[in-house]
N, C-alpha and C positions, 0 to 999 in steps of 0.2 A: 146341153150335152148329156147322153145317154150315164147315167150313174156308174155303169160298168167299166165304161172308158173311164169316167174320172178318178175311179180309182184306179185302174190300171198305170194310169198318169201319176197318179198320188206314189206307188207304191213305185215304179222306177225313183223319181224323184227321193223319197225315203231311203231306197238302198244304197242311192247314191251318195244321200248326208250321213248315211248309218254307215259305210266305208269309210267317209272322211272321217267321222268322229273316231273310230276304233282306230284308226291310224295316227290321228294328233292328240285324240281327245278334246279337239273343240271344235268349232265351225260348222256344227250340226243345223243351227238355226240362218249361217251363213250360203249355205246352202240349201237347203229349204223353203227359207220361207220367202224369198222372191217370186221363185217357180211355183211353189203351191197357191198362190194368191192368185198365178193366172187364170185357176177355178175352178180357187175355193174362195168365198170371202173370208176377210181379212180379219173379221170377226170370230171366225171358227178355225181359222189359219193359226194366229195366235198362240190360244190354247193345245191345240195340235199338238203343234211342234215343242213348245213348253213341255208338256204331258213327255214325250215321245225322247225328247233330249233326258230328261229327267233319267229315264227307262237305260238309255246309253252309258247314261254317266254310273250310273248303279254297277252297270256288268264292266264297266272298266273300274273302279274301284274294287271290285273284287281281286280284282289279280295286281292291280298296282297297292296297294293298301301298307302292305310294310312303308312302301318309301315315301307317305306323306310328313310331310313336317309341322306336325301339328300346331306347336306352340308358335310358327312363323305364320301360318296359317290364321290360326284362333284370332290373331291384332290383324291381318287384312280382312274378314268375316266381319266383325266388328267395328273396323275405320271406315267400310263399304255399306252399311247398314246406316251407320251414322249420316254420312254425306250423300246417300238415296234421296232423303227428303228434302236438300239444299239444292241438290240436281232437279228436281220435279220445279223448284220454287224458282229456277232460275229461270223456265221456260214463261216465267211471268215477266221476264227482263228481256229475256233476250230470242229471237226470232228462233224457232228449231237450223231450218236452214244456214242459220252464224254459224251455228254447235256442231253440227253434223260438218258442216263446212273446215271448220278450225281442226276438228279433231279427226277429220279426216287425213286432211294435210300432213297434221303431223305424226299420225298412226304411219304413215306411206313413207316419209322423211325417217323416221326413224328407225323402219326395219329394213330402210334398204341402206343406210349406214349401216347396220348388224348384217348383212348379207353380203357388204361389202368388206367384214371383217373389222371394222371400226365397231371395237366395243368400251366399255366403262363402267367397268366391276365396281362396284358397292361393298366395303370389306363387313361396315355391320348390316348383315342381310336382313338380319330380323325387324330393326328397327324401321328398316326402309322399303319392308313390307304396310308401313305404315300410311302415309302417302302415296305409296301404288295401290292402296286399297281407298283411299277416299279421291282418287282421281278415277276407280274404275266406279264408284258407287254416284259420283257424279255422272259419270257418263250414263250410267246406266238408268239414271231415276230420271236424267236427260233426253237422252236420244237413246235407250236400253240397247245398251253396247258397252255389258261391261268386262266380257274376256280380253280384247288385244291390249289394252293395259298390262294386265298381269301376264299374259302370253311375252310381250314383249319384256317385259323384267326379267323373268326366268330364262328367255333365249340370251339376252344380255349379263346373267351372271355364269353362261355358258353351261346351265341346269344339262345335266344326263335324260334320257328321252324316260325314263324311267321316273325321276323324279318330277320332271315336267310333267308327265301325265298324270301322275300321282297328287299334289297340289292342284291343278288345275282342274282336277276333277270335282276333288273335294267340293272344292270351291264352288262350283257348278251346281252339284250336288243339295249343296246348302241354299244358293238362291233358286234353282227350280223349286223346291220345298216350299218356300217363301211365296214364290208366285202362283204354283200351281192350289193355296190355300187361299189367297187372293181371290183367286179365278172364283175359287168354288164360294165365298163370302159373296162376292159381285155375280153369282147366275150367270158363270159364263161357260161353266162347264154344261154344256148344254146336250140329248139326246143326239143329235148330228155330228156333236165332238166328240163324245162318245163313240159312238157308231164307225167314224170315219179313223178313229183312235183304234180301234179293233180289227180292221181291215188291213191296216200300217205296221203295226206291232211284231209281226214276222217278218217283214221287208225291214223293220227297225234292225234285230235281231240278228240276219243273217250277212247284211252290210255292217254291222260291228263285227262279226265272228270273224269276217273273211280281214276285214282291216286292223285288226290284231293280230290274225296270222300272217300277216302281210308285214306287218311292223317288226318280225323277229329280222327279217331278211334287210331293214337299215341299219345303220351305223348311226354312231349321235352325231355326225357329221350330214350325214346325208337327211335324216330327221329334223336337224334344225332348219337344213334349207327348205325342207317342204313345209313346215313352220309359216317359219318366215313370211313365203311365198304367200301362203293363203293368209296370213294378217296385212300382208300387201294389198289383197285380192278383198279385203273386208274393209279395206279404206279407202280403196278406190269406187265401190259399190256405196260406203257412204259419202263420197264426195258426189258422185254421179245422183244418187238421190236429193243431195242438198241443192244441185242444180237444179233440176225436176220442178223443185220445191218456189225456186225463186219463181 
């Protein structure tokens, strides 16, 4: 395929995860990185999108920034950090396909109870950011999937769109960091990731700007359901991969 096309392909795709992300603040990589693997490899997809989400989460912390809650925060960074390397260890026990399978299911199960208005407030939040951070660092050192975790905590303590975005960002924030240091330790930040990184970056840009002006015009009613929607939409794409897999 002609380069020029592929990126023109790249960059729809890009504006279209840089909308979603500036409107929920996650699902960048949800959208993304399926479509971009149709080609790009999956090698330089990756990093990409890593790279490119990183860039997102920075311009929505800007303006969300007062309403992170740091100290609730700083024990989920840390309980997720912790139980990354117990999730990587687990894929020595157990098939991807189980993982992706199980926790698909119940990503799907449990926010379409929250969308059904069946919720189950947690009165100390803080502590119980504790275990939603080492079930998302599992998953993620797992089958690296570790936003609808803490997505779904936060739509369940019926979080303001505001504060939602503002934690989850962080949050984000901190393990692109993480990985994107990775990347460049393991040579994977490679001249064509680069490159294809640079081409993206405005299509990143301007699908956040439009889906943050977009976000004035919901209600936190209307914001949780499109929430929701798309952590439905990220467990059913991993249950559908875990099939694939069998």
């Amino acid at each position: 395929m002609d380069f020029y096309i592929l990126v023109l392909l790249g960059v729809v795709v890009i504006f279209a995860a840089g909308f979603i992300q500036g409107l929920t603040s996650f699902g960048f990589a949800l959208i993304s990185m399926p479509l971009l693997t149709l080609f790009i490899p999956l090698q330089e997809a990756v990093p990409i999108v890593v790279i490119l989400s990183l860039c997102t989460n920075v311009y929505v912390f800007i303006s969300t920034r007062r309403y992170i809650q740091f100290k609730k925060i700083g024990l989920l960074v840390v309980s997720s950090l912790l139980a990354a390397p117990v999730g990587t260890q687990l894929l020595v026990y157990v098939e991807p396909y189980v993982l992706k399978l199980f926790a698909g299911l119940l990503i799907v199960v449990f926010a379409c109870l929250l969308l059904m208005g069946k919720t189950f407030p947690i009165k100390n939040e803080r502590i119980a950011f504790i275990p939603v951070g080492l079930t998302s660092g599992l998953l993620n050192g797992s089958i690296s999937m570790s936003g609808p975790p803490v997505a779904l905590f936060l739509s369940n303590q019926g979080a303001s769109k505001e504060t939602f975005r503002a934690n989850i960002t962080i949050y984000g924030i901190i393990l692109n960091v993480i990985t994107v240091t990775a990347f460049f330790y393991r040579d994977l930040i490679t001249q064509d990731v680069m490159m294809y990184t640079a081409w993206f970056v405005p299509a990143t840009f301007i699908g956040v700007i439009i889906g943050v002006k977009a976000l004035k015009k919901l209600n936190d009613k209307l914001f949780r359901k499109i929430a929701l929607w798309l952590i439905i939409t990220s467990g059913i794409w991993t249950i559908v991969s875990a099939l694939r897999i069998v």
